[in-house]
C-alpha positions, 0 to 999 in steps of 0.5 A: 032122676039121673041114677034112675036113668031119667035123663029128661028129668035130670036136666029139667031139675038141673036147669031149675035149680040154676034158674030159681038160684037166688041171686045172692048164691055165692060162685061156689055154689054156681060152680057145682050147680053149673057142674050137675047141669053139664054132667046132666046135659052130656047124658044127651050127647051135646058136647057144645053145652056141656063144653059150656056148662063146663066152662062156666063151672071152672070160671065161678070156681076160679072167682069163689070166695066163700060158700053157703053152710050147706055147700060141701067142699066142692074144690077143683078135685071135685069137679074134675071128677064131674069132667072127667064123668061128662067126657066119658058120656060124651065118648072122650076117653083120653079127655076123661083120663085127663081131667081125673088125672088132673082131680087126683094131682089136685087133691089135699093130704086125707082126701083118701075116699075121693081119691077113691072116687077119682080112681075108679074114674080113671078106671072107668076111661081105661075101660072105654080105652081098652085098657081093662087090666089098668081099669081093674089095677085102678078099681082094685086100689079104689076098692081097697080105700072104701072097704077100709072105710066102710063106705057103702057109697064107694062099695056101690060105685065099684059095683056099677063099675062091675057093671061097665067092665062086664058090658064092655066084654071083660067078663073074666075081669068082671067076675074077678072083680066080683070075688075080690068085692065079695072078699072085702064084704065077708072080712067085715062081718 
């Protein structure tokens, strides 16, 4: 709901999931749901229940001991990466950069594409703080670990990073970020 930009619809459904949560849940799992709810929640610019969701989502981590099968490895790289995303809706660029920062000196050895994802946050704040020659030095690095991965996720995410950089009126950078994608696609095929 929320990549369709129905941003009402992806706080209901992330307040159902926290409320029809089974008791048994582990913390790790409420940290995650703890985490989408606050992402959700800050695309409306309520920086107390965000701050709060937020909150919540550290503390379940901190007390996590085990997961459901399901659970992918949420850790705390993962959700500095949901941070750093609530600051940025919420205008908070320095605080953003902190908290992906912060996601990229946690991160295990290997972790090469969420490293990506994080980098393309710490671009993302470098856009909103006026930065854009940071934003695409960062964007550049995160570019190059999807294309050699073959991740179309990541390829994607780049792409709507694009999108900010030319909203924001760095439209040569935009375009240069768009031949250096484009580079990348062609030497795959």
């Amino acid at each position: 709901a929320e990549a369709s930009g129905s941003g009402c619809e992806a706080i209901r459904h992330a307040e159902t999931a926290m409320s029809q949560a089974p008791a048994a849940t582990s913390r790790l799992a409420r940290s995650w749901l703890s985490a989408v709810r606050a992402s959700t929640v800050a695309l409306t610019g309520d920086h107390r229940v965000t701050l709060d969701m937020l909150g919540q989502a550290r503390d379940h981590l901190d007390a996590a001991q085990d997961k459901e099968e399901w659970m992918y490895d949420f850790d705390h790289s993962a959700l500095a990466e949901y941070q750093g995303q609530c600051h940025l809706r919420l205008g908070q660029a320095r605080e953003a950069m902190a908290a992906f920062e912060a996601g990229l000196a946690e991160l295990p050895p290997g972790c090469d594409r969420r490293r990506a994802f994080l980098t393309v946050g710490v671009a993302e704040a470098c856009v909103h703080g006026q930065a854009p020659d940071a934003a695409v030095h960062h964007a550049y690095q995160a570019l190059e670990v999807f294309a050699a991965r073959g991740s179309t996720a990541g390829l994607l995410h780049v792409q709507r990073f694009r999108g900010l950089l030319a909203a924001a009126g760095y439209l040569r950078e935009a375009r240069e970020l768009d031949q250096r994608i484009r580079d990348y696609l062609g030497n795959q095929t």
